[in-house]
Structure formats: structure tokens, C-alpha cells
C-alpha positions, 0 to 999 in steps of 0.5 A: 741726429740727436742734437737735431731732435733735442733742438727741434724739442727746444724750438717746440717748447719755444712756440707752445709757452709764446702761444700760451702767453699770447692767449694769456695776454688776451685774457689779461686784456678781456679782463681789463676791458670789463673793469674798466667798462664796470667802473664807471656804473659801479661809481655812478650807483655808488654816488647818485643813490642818495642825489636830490636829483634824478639819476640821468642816463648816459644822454644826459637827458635831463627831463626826468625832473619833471617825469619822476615823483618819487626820486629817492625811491627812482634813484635807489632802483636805478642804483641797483640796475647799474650795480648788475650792470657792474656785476656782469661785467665782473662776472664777464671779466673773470670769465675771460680769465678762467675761460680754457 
């Protein structure tokens, strides 16, 4: 009888640390999913902020040439929108690490 309990508190311990592994697998990939997802606006701001050119959207519209008469002053603010977009998704990644 004792062999039984001491196996089915072996077997208990087995499942509890594969499900504590697996939610930690998942937060390990909501991690990875919000950097890679504030990469890319945090590389766009850091690079475009001081462009000739008006800092395009994700369309790639490129009539903001003519719409835009102020572009050192409209890229410094679309800069700093797409660094907070970094930002919370940062903050978000993180959130899915230290979330219980």
C-alpha cells in the first residue's frame, strides 16, 4: 500500500511540474509574439525620424508628399506615436510573463 501512495505522489508531481511547464511555454510565446510585433515600429521610429520624406503607413500610401508641409515636425510625431506602440507592446509581453 505504501508503494501505491508513494507512486501516485510521484505521478502527481509528474502532471503538476508538465502543467506548470506548459503555461510557462505559453507565456514564453506571448513574450515572443509582442517583440516581435514591437520590433518593427520601434525600428521604423528610430530610423524615419529624421527622413526627408514623410513617414509612410503600413499601405505604403505615398501621398502624404503633397498633404504634409511641415515633415521634420510630422515625422518627429509619428516617431513618437510608433515608439508607444512599441511601448505597449513591451509592456504587454511582459504582462504575459508575469501574469499568474
Amino acid at each position: 500500500m505504501e508503494n501505491f501512495s508513494l507512486l501516485v505522489s510521484l505521478k502527481t508531481r509528474i502532471n503538476l511540474n508538465s502543467t506548470e511547464e506548459i503555461i510557462m511555454v505559453g507565456k514564453i510565446i506571448g513574450l515572443v509574439s509582442c517583440l516581435m510585433c514591437a520590433f518593427p515600429f520601434l525600428i521604423i521610429s528610430v530610423y524615419n525620424k529624421d527622413s526627408r520624406e514623410p513617414i509612410n503607413f503600413w499601405s505604403g500610401d505615398t501621398t502624404l508628399k503633397s498633404k504634409v508641409k511641415n515633415v521634420v515636425e510630422y515625422n518627429k510625431k509619428m516617431a513618437l506615436l510608433y515608439k508607444r506602440c512599441a511601448i505597449a507592446f513591451l509592456i504587454s509581453g511582459i504582462g504575459f510573463m508575469v501574469s499568474p
